[in-house]
Each structure stands twice: as structure tokens, then as C-alpha cells.
C-alpha positions as CSV (number, residue, x, y, z in Angstrom):
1,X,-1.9,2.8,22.3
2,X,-2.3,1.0,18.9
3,X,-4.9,-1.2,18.4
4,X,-5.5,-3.2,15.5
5,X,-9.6,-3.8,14.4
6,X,-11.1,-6.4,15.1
7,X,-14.8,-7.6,14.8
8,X,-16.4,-5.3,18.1
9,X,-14.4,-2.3,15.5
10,X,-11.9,-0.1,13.2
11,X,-8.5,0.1,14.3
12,X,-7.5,3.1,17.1
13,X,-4.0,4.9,17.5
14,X,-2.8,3.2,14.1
15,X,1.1,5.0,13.7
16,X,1.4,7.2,10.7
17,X,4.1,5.5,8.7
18,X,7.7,7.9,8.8
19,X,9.3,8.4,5.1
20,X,12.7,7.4,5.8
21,X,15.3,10.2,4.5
22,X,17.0,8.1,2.2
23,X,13.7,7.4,0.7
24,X,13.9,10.6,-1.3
25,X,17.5,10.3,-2.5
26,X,17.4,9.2,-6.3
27,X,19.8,6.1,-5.6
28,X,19.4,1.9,-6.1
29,X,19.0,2.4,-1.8
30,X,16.3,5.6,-2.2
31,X,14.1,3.9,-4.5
32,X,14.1,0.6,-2.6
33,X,13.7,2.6,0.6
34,X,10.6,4.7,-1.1
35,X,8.8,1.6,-2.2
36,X,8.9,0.2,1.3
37,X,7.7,3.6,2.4
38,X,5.0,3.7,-0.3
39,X,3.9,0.0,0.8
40,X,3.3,0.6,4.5
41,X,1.4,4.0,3.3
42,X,-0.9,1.0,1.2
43,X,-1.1,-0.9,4.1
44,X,-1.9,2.4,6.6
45,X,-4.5,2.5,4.3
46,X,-5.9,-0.8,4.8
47,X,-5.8,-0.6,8.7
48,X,-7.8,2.9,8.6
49,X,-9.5,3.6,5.6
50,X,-6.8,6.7,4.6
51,X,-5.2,6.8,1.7
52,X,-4.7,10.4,1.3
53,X,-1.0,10.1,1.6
54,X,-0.3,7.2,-0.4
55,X,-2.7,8.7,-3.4
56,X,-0.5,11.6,-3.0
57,X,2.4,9.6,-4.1
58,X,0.7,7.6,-6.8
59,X,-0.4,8.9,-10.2
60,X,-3.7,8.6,-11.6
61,X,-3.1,6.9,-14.6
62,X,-2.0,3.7,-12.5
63,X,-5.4,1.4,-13.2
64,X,-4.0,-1.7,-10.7
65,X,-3.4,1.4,-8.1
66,X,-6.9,2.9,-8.8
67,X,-8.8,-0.9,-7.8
68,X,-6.5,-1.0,-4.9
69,X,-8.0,2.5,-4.2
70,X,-11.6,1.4,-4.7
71,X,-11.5,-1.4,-2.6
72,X,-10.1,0.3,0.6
73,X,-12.9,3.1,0.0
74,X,-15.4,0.5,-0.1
75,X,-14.5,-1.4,2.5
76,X,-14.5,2.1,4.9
77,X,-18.1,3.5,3.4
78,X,-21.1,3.8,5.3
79,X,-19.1,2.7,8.5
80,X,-17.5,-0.3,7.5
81,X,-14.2,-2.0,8.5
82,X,-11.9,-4.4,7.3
83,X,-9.9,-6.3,9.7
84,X,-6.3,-8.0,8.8
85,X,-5.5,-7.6,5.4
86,X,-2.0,-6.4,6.7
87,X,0.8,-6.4,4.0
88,X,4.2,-7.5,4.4
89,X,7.0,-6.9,1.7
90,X,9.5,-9.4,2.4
91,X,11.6,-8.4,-1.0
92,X,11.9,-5.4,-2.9
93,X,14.4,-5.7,-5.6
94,X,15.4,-3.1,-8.2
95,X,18.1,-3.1,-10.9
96,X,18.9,0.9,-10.5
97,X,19.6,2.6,-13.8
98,X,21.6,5.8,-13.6
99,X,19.8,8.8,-15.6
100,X,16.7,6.8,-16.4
101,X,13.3,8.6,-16.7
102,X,11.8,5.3,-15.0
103,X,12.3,2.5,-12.8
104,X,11.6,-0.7,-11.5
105,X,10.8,-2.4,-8.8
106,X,10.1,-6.0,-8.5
107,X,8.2,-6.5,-5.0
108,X,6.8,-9.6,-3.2
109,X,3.5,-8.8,-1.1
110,X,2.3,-10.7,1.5
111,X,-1.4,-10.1,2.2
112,X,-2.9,-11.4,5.4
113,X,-6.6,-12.5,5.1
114,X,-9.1,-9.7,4.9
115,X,-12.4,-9.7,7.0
116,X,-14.8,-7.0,6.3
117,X,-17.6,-5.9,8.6
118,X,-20.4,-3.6,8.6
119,X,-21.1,-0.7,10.8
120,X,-23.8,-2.8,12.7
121,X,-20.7,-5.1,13.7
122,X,-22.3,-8.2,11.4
123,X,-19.9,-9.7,8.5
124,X,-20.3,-7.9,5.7
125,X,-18.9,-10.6,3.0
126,X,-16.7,-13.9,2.7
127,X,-13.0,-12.7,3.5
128,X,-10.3,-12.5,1.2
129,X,-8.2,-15.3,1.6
130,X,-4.7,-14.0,2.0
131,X,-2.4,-13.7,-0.7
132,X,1.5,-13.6,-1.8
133,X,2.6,-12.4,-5.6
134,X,5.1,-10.1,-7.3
135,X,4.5,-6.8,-8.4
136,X,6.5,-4.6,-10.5
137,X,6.7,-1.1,-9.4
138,X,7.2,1.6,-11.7
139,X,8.4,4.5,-10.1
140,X,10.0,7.7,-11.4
141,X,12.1,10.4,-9.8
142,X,11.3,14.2,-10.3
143,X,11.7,17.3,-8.1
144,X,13.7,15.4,-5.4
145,X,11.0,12.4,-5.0
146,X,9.6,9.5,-5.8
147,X,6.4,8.6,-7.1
148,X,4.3,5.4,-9.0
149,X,3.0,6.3,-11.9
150,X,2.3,2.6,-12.7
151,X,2.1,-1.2,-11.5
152,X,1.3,-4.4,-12.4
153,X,1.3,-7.7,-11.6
154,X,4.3,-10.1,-12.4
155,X,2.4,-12.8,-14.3
């Protein structure tokens, strides 16, 4: 049974988010349906410390994606937790181009306030107060998926 962390320890039984079918389909619904997808692979993240299939789906070159990356592995190191910091994407938006190399996605996150502990169970710093902002995805279709090469923040 899933159980989300709290400060006695890490989460336990957290569900492997499903890719939906449509998320692969290189349509206006597939893309939306992909970032959603990609999200709750972020927010997996978050709960256990795995990234390893959201990386998979994000490209290298992606420098907001690569601090997002840091922070979850340094909030996991040496036994450390983080508790809440859930994500919620309320709207995901894209204006669809037929036969474009790229697209976007214009996304509000919802971040809940993050708590981080230690392996000895003591506070490890002041929590993140929680946020809510827009993000543009950039995502790009090629050998029957998706993937982000890129995102940003909508300033």
C-alpha cells in the first residue's frame, strides 16, 4: 500500500506512473497527454529519489531540466528524503503544429511545499515554500515518441 514520506521516512509502494497510449501518438491530444505523462515521471521522482525514467525522456542539453535533476539527487544522497514537494499540472496547453520539428507546451505547475530530512530523521534545511508558475515545454516527436529537449520558465 502506498505511503507517502513523511518525517519518521521515504515514501514506500509509490505507483510507477502508466504512459497513457495516446501519449505516443504525434497529435495536439498525444503531446498534451505526453507532458502530463512526463510531469508525473518528475513528480515520481520527487516522491522516491528515481528519475531514471523521466531522464530517459529528457535530453541533456535541457539546463532548467538538469537543476531539477540536481536537486532531486541531492535531496536522496547519503540517505536523505524530501517530503511533499508533490506537483500538480492543472493546465497544459499546446497550439499543435502539423509537420513541425518542435513543439510547445505551455504548463502550469503546482508545487506543494518541500521538506527535506536527513538520514538520522533530523531537518536537513528550511523547506521550499511551495510554488505555482508556467513553464514552456519544448518537446519534439521522432521515432514514434516524445521527448524534451528543452524548458524554461514563462517569465
Amino acid at each position: 500500500m502506498y505511503k507517502p514520506a513523511d518525517a519518521k521516512g521515504r515514501a514506500q509502494n509509490v505507483p510507477v506512473p502508466v504512459k497513457p497510449a495516446l501519449a505516443d501518438k504525434n497529435t495536439k491530444e498525444g503531446l498534451e497527454a505526453f507532458t502530463k505523462y512526463w510531469f508525473s515521471l518528475l513528480n515520481y521522482g520527487y516522491e522516491t529519489g528515481d528519475l531514471t525514467s523521466w531522464s530517459a525522456l529528457t535530453g541533456n542539453s535541457c539546463a532548467f531540466c538538469s537543476n531539477l535533476k540536481t536537486s532531486v539527487s541531492v535531496g536522496y544522497r547519503d540517505g536523505r528524503w524530501q517530503v511533499g514537494g508533490r506537483l500538480k499540472t492543472p493546465s497544459v496547453q499546446s497550439k499543435f503544429k502539423a509537420n513541425s520539428t518542435s513543439q510547445q507546451v505551455v504548463v502550469q505547475v503546482i508545487q506543494e511545499v518541500t521538506q527535506y530530512y536527513k538520514a538520522d530523521k533530523t531537518v536537513g534545511r528550511s523547506p521550499e515554500p511551495g510554488t505555482n508558475t508556467a513553464v514552456v515545454v519544448i518537446a519534439v516527436h521522432t521515432k514514434g515518441k516524445w521527448s524534451v529537449p528543452d524548458m524554461h520558465l514563462v517569465r
